[in-house]
C-alpha positions in Angstrom: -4.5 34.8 -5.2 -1.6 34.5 -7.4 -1.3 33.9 -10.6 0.9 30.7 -10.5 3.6 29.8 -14.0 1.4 26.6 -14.8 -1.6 29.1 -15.4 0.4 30.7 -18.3 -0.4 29.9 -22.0 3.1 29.7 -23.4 3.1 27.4 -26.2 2.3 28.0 -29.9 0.7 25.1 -30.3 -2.1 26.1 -27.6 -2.3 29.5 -28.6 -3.3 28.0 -32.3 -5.6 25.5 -30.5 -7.7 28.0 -28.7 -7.6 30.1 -32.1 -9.1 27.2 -34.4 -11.4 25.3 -31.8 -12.1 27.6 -29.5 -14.7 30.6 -29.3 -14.6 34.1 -29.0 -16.2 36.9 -27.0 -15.6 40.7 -27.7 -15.8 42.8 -24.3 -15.1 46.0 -26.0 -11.5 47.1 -24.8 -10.4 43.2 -25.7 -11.5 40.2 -27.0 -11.1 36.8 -25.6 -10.6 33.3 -27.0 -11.2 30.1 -25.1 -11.5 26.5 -25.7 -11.2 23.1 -23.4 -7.7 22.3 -23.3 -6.2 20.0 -25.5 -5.9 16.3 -23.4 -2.4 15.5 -22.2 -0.3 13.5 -24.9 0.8 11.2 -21.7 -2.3 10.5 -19.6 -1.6 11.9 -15.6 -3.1 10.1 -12.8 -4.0 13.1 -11.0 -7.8 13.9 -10.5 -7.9 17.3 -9.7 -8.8 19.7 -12.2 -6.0 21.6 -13.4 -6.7 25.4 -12.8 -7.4 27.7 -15.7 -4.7 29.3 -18.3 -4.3 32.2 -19.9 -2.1 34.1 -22.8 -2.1 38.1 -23.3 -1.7 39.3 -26.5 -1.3 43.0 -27.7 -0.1 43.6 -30.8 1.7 46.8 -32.0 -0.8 47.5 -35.0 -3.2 47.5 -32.3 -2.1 48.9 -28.9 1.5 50.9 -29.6 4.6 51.0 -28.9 6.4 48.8 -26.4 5.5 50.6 -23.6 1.5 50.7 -24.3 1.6 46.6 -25.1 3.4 45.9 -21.8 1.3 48.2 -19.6 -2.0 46.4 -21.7 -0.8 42.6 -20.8 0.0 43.7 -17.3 -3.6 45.1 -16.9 -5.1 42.5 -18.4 -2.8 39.5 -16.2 -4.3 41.2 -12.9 -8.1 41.2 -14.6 -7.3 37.8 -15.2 -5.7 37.0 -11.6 -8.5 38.7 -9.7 -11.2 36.9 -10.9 -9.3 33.4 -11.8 -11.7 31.6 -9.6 -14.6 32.4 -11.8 -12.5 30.8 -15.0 -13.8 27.2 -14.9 -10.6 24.6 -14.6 -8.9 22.6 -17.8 -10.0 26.0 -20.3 -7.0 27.9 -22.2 -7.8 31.5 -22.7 -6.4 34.4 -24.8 -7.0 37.8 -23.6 -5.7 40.2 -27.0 -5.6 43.6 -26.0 -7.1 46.8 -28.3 -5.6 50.4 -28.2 -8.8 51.8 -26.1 -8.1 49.2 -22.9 -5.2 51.1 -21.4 -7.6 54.3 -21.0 -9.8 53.0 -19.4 -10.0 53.6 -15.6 -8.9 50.2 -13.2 -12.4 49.8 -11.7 -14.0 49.9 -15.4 -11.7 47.4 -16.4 -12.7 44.7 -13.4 -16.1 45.3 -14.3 -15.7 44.3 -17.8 -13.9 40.8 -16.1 -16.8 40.4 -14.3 -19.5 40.5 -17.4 -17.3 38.4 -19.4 -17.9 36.1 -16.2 -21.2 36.4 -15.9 -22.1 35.7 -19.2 -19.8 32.8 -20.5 -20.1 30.7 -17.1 -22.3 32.4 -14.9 -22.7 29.1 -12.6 -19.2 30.4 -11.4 -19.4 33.8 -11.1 -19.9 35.4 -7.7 
C-alpha cells in the first residue's frame, strides 16, 4: 500500500498540536507522538474517515549528518507504510528518529512497528 501525500504531516501547526495535546510512546530506536487530529476549520461533508498521518523527524544532535537523518526518515516512512492499516484513521503521528535506529537490522525494525501496534490500538493490529 502506498503511502499517499494526504498522509503526510507537513504543517507546523500540526506538528505543535500532536507535541502539546498528544501522547507519547518510546519504542527504543524512536519515539512516537500522536493525538486526534485537530477538526477541519471548514466543516467537509465527507463521512469517510480520513486515513492516518504521519511526520518523521531526525534531528542532527540526535542521528548525524545529512546522510544518517535521510536514511532514518526513509526507514521509518516504510515502518510507517507497511503497517498504515493498523494506524486508526483521523490520528497525526510523529515518528522522531534516535542515532541507534539506523543499526538496527530491517526485520527488527518492523517488529518494533508491530509492538507499538499492538500496544497503543491493539483492536487494529493483525
Amino acid at each position: 500500500m502506498r503511502f499517499r501525500p494526504e498522509q503526510h504531516l507537513r504543517r507546523q501547526g500540526d506538528f505543535d498540536h500532536v507535541r502539546s495535546v498528544g501522547r507519547r510512546f518510546d519504542c527504543g530506536a524512536f519515539t512516537v507522538f500522536y493525538a486526534p487530529r485537530r477538526p477541519p476549520l471548514i466543516p467537509v461533508e465527507n463521512t469517510e474517515p480520513a486515513p492516518a498521518r504521519a511526520g518523521f523527524v531526525a534531528s542532527r544532535s540526535a542521528v548525524g549528518n545529512a546522510v544518517a537523518r535521510a536514511r532514518a526518515k526513509r526507514r521509518l516512512r516504510e515502518g510507517f507504510r507497511a503497517h498504515q492499516t493498523a494506524f486508526p484513521p483521523d490520528v497525526d503521528f510523529i515518528f522522531v528518529a534516535r542515532r541507534s535506529l539506523n543499526g538496527l537490522e530491517h526485520s527488527v525494525l518492523q517488529e518494533r512497528f508491530l509492538n507499538l501496534c499492538r500496544k497503543l490500538f491493539p483492536s487494529r493490529a493483525a
